[in-house]
C-alpha positions as CSV (number, residue, x, y, z in Angstrom):
1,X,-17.2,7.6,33.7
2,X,-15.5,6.4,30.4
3,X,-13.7,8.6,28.3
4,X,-13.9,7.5,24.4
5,X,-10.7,7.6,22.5
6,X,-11.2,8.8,18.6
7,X,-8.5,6.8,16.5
8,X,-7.0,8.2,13.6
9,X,-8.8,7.2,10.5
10,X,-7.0,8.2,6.8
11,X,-9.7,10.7,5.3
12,X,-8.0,11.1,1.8
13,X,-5.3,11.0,0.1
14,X,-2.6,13.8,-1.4
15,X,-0.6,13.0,-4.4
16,X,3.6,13.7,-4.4
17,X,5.4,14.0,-7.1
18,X,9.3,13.0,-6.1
19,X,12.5,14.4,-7.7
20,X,12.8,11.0,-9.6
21,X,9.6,11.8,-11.4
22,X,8.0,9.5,-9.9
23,X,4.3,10.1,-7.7
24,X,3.2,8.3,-4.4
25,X,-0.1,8.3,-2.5
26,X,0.3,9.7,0.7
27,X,-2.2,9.5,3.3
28,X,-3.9,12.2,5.2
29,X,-4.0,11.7,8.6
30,X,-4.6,14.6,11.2
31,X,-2.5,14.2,14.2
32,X,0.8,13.0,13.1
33,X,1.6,16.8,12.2
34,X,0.4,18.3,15.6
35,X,-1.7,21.2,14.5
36,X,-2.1,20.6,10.7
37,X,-5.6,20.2,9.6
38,X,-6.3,18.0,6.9
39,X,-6.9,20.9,4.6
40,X,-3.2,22.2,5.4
41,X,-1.8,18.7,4.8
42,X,-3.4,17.8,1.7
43,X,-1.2,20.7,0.6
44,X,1.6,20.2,2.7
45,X,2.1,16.8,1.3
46,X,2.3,17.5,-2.1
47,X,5.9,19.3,-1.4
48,X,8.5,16.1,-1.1
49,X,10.4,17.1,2.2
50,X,7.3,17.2,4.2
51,X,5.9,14.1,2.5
52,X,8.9,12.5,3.9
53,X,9.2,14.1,7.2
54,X,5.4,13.2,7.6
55,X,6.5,9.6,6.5
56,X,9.3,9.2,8.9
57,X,7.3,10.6,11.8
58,X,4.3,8.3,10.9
59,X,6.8,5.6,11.2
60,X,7.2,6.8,14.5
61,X,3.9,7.4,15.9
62,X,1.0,6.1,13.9
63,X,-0.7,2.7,14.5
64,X,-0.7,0.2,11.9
65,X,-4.3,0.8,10.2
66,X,-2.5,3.8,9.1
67,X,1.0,3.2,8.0
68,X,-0.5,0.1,6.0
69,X,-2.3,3.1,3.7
70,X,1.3,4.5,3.0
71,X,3.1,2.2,-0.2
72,X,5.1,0.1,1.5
73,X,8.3,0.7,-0.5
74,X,8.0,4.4,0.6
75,X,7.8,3.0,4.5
76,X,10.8,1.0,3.8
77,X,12.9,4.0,2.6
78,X,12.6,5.5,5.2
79,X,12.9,3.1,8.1
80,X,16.7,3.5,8.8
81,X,15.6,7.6,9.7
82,X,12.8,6.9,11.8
83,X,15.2,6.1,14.5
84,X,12.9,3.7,16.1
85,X,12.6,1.4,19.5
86,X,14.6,-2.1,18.0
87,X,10.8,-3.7,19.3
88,X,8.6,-1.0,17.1
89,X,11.0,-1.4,14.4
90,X,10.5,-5.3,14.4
91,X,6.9,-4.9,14.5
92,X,6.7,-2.8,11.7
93,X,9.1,-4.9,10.0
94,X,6.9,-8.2,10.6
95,X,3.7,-6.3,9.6
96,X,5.3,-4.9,6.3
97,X,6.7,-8.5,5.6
98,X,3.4,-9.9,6.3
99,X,1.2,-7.6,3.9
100,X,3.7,-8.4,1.1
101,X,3.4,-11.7,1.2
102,X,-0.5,-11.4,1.6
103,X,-0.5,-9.1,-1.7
104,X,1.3,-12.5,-3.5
């Protein structure tokens, strides 16, 4: 018998406004916060800290059709915290490299 995986799939986005002023999409994506719906995060998200923490953790965990919703400035801030594997790190590095120089 095959078992069918579901992959995470961004459904909308939330809106953060940072201390700076200044406002960044964020993706909502259920399953990077364990047992957040994606009614709870489109609310959760809108508070910078957990915006962050979702971003770092996101870093962490989440496959590439995913993180490449986030703005990729807002992925590279927060790199250095994720804490990541030097091979992950590298990859996302590579794929972040490679979608700005697509956007040229």
């Amino acid at each position: 018998m095959r078992k069918s995986y579901r992959f995470p799939e961004v459904t909308e986005f939330a809106e953060c406004e940072l201390s700076d002023g200044d406002k960044i999409r964020v993706p909502v994506v259920t399953g990077i916060f364990k047992h957040a719906t994606a009614d709870m995060l489109r609310e959760l998200l809108k508070k910078p800290a957990v915006a962050k923490k979702y971003t770092v953790e996101s870093l962490r965990v989440a496959p590439w059709p995913v993180m490449r919703k986030f703005p990729r400035s807002w992925l590279m801030r927060h790199l250095e915290e994720a804490d990541l594997r030097p091979t992950r790190k590298a990859a996302i590095l590579f794929m972040l490299n490679t979608s700005a120089a697509d956007e040229e």
